[in-house]
N, C-alpha and C positions, 0 to 999 in steps of 0.2 A: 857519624860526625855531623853537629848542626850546621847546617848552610848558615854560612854570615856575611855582611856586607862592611863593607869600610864605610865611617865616616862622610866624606865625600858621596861617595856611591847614593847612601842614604838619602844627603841631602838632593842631588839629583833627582834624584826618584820622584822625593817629595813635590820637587820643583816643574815635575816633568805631570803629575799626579794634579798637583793643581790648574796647570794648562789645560788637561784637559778637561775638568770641573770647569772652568772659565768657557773656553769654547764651546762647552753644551750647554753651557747656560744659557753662553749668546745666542746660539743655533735656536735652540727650544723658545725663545725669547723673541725670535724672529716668525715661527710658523705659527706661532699661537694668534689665532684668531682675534682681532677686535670682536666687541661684542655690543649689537646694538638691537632696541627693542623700539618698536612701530607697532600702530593700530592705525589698520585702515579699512574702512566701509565698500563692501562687494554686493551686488544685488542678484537675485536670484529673476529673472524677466524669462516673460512666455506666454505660450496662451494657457485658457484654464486645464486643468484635469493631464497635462504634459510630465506630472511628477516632479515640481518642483519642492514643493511640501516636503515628500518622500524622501529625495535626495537627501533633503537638508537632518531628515532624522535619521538616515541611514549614515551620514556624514559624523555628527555628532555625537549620537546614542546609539550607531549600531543598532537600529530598528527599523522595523518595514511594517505596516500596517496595510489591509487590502482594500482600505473602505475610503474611498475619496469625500473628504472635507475641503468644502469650498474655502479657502483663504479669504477674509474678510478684513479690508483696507493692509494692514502690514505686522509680520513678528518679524519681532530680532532676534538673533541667537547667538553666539559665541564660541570660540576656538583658538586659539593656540597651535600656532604652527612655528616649527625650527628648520632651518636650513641655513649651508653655510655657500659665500660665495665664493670661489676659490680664485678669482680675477683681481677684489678688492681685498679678500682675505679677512671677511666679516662676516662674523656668525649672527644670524638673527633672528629673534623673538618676534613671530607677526601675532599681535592680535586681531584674528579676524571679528569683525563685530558685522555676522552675514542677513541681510533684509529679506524676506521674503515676499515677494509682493504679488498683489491682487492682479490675477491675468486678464478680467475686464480690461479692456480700454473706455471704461465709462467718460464721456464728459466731462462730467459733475467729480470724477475722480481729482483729488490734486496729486497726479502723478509726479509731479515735475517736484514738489517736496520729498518726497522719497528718493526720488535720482539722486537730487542735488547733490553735490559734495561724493558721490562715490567714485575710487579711486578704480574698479572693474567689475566685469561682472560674467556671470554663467549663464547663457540664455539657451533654454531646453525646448530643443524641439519630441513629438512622439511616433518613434518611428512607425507606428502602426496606423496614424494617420496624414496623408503627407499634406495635406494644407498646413498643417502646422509647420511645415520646412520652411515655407512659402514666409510663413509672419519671422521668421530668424533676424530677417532682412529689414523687415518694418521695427520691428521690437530694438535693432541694435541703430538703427536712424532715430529713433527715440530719444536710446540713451545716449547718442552724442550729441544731439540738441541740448539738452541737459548737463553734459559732463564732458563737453570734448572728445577728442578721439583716446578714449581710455583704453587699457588691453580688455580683453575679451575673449572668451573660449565659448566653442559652440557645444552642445551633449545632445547627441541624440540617444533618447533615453528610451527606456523598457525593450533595452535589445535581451532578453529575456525569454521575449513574445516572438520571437523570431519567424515563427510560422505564418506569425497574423503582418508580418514588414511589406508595407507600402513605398518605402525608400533604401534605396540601393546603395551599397558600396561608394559605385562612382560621382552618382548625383551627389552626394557628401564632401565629395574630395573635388569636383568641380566648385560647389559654392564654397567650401575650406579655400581653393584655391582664386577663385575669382574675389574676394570679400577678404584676403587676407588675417583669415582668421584659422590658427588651430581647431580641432574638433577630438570630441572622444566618442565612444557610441559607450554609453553606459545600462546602467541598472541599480536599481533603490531599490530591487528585491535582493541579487547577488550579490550586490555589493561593488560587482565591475568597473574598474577606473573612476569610482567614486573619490575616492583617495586624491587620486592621482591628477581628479583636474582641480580642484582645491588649491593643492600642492600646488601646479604648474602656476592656476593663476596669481599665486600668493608670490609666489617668484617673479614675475612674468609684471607685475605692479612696483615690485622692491627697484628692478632692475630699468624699468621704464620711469620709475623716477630719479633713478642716479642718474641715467644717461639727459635726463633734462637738466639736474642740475649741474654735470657737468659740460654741458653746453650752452648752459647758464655763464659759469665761470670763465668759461674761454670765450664768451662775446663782450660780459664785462668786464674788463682788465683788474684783477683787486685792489684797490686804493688803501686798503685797512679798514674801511669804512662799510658796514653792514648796509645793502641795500634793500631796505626793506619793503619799496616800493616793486622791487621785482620780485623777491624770493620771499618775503613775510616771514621771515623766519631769523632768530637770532643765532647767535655762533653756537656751536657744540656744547654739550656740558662734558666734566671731565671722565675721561674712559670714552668716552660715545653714548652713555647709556643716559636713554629718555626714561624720565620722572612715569609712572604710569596715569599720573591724576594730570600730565603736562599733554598725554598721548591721546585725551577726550575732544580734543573742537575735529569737525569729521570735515577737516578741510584735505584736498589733494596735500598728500605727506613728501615732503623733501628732504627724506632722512636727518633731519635735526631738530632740534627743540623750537614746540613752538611758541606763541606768544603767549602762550599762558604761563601763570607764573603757580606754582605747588603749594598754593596758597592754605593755610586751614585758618576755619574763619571760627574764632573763640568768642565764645558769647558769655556776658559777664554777666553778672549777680544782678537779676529785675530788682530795681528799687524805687519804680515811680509807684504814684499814690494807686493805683489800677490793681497793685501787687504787693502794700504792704506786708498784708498778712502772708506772703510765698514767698517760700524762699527754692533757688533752686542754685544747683553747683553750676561753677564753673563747666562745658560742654565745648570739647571739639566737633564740628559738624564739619566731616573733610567730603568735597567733592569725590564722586564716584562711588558713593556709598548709598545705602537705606538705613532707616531708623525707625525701631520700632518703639514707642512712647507708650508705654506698660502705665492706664490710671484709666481708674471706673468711667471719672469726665473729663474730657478732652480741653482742660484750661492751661495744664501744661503746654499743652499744643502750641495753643493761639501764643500763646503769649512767647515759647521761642522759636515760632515763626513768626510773630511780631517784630522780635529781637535780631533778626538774621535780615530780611528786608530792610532794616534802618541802616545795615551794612552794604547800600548797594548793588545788595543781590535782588536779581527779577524774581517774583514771588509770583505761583500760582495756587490757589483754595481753592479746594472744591469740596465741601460738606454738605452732612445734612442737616446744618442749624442755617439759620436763616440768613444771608447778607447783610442783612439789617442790622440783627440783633451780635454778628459778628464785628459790623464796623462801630456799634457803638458800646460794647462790654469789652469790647478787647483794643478798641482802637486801631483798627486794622483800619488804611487806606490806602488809595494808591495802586492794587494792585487788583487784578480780577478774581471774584471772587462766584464760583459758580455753586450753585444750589439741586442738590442732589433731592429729585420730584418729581413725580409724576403727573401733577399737575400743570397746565399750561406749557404739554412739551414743544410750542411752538417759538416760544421766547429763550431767547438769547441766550439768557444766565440761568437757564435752567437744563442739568442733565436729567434724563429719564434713566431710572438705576438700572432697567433692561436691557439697555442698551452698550453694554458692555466695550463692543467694539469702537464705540464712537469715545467714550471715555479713554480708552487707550489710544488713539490715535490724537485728540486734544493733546493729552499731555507726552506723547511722545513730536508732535510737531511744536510746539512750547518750547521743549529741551531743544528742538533742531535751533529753532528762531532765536535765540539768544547763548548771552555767552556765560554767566554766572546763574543759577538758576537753583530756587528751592521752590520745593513741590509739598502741600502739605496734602494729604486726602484724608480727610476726615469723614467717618460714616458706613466700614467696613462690617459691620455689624447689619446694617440696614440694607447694604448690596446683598448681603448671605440670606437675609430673610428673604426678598426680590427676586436673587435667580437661586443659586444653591451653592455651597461650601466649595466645590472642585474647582466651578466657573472663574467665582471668586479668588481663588488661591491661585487658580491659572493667568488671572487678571496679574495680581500684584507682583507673581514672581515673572512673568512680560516685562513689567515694569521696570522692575529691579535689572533686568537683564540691558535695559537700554539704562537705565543710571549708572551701572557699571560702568568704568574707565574713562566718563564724560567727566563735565564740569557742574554739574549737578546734583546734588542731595534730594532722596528720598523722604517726609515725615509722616509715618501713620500711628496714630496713635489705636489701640485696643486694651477693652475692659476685657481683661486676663480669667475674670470670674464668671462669664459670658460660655468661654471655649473649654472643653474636654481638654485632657492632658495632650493627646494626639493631636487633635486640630490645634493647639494653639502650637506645640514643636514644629506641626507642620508650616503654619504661619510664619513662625519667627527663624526657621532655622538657615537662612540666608543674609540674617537684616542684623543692624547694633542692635544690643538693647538697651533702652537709656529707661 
């Protein structure tokens, strides 16, 4: 006999059925995580040969290499970390954008640009030399001169070498506890709590900036009215979730959008007399990007980075045609325009194309120092003849790694007929192509 219900029955059921769809809707509705996305600038400080390098590529690419390379002025690198907070009940997207800086303390170094604006940092002492425990303390008086009292995690690093350890257990958890500061004992060969101080510190900055601005909000009473003299920052956008072109000015983050606005800057059809004869499309040039400008001569170039400058954006040139001959064939002014030569490398406006480091820290202190910013580098072709292809390639994707999630654009133009099929995918395979 088929089980059957009555009428009634039915509709109960039905009614009782829906209830409970409702109530787990609301339930599920309540645990599900806000979601909020942040980029914030962490430095890697120390003295030289300590494995800060190391880390950072055992961090990133899961790689250890035995051969120490002196870090010369700064690389940037990037990462992606998730975690969720279970207190505020917000899942979040950190982009780390990680500095690695020169363990000199030269003079003549401008340390104090590099610090600036980072929101924490990793400072690696080597266990197998203990004067370097010693600079922990000097290295973290540094960065708060610079940065405030930011978080900080200490690594004593190439625990590994155990045999060869000059610093103890206790000594560790004495200046851990006296200097209030965590510590890991890690390894850039095993891989050892690599992970894991990353992680903490990516945490350990999210939650040190909620807890300011929420003692932010409880000194000043909300009136409805944005204080931007205290917080520099506007209301939320909707969901939580920050713009990633809005997540570039590398100022201390206060979990909300900041004053940048996700702007893309459209550059229209050249029509003055310089450009009759060219015609060129319409172009999005969105900040956070590179662009690669595919033509035998670089007159595309000039001319929309001509066009991008007359929109208010800081413009910096650096080529191998002449200033001269670029401020009066293109009409470029206004803006610095450096000369890539080895001629007279004692002046000003002139890079020497050897000099690779110094080229990349120019224009990664450029991008720090201002807030809208297009970079045109023209002369790629002529660096490769000067140092070699790797150098080169190594140079522009650096570059490209600090244009990433700023407020700046990339323009390099190259003659496509110049590069082998490999070297030019390897050139371009990061960047638009316009």
């Amino acid at each position: 006999m088929a089980l059957g219900f009555s009428k009634p029955i039915i509709s109960i059921l039905e009614k009782i059925d829906c209830s409970i769809f409702i109530l787990f809707k609301r339930k599920t509705s309540v645990i599900m995580p806000n979601f909020k996305r942040v980029k914030i600038k962490i430095c890697l400080l120390g003295d030289p040969a300590v494995g800060k390098t190391s880390l950072i590529q055992k961090y990133i690419y899961n790689f250890f290499g035995d051969t120490y390379m002196r870090t010369i002025g700064t690389k940037v690198s990037r990462k992606v970390i998730k975690f969720e907070d279970p207190e505020s009940n917000i899942e979040y997207e950190v982009i780390m954008m990680i500095w690695d800086i020169m363990g000199q303390k030269f003079s003549s170094m401008p340390l104090g640009k590099y610090l600036k604006m980072s929101q924490g940092a990793l400072i690696v002492c080597d266990i197998t030399r203990r004067k370097t425990l010693k600079s922990l303390i000097d290295w973290t008086k540094t960065l708060y001169r610079e940065t405030g009292e930011v978080p900080v995690i200490y690594l004593a690093n190439k625990i590994d070498l155990g045999n060869d350890k000059t610093i103890t257990n206790s000594e560790l958890d004495m200046l851990s506890k006296n200097e209030g500061v965590k510590y890991y004992t890690t390894s850039a060969k095993t891989g050892q709590n690599v992970d894991n101080a990353f992680q903490k510190l990516g945490e350990l900055i999210i939650k040190s900036s909620e807890k300011r601005k929420y003692e932010t909000e409880k000194m000043e009473p909300s009136t409805g009215e944005i204080k931007t003299e205290v917080e520099k920052v506007e209301v939320e956008p909707k969901e939580g979730i920050i713009a990633e072109s809005e997540l570039a000015k590398t100022e201390p983050i206060n979990i909300t959008t900041s004053k940048l606005n996700e702007k893309e800057v459209k550059i229209d059809p050249i029509s003055d007399n310089t450009t009759q004869n060219f015609q060129i499309d319409e172009f999005e040039i969105k900040p956070g990007l590179g662009y690669i400008i595919k033509e035998e001569k670089p007159d595309r170039s000039f001319k929309l980075f001509r066009e991008l400058i007359k929109r208010d954006i800081r413009g910096l040139c650096i080529s191998r045609v002449h200033p001269k001959r670029i401020q009066e064939e293109f009409k470029i002014e206004g803006v610095p325009i450096l000369w890539l030569s080895a001629e007279s490398p004692n002046k000003e406006e002139i890079i020497v194309p050897t000099f690779l480091p110094q080229l990349n820290t120019i224009i990664i202190d450029f991008i720090q120092k201002y807030d809208k910013v297009i970079i045109l580098l023209e002369g790629i072709e002529y660096l490769i003849d000067q140092n070699d292809f790797k150098a080169v390639l190594s140079l522009i994707h650096s570059l490209n790694d600090n244009i990433m999630g700023s407020n700046a654009s990339l323009l390099i133009p190259l003659d496509p007929l110049i590069f082998n099929e490999r070297e030019l995918h390897m050139l371009t395979r990061d960047f638009k192509i316009i």
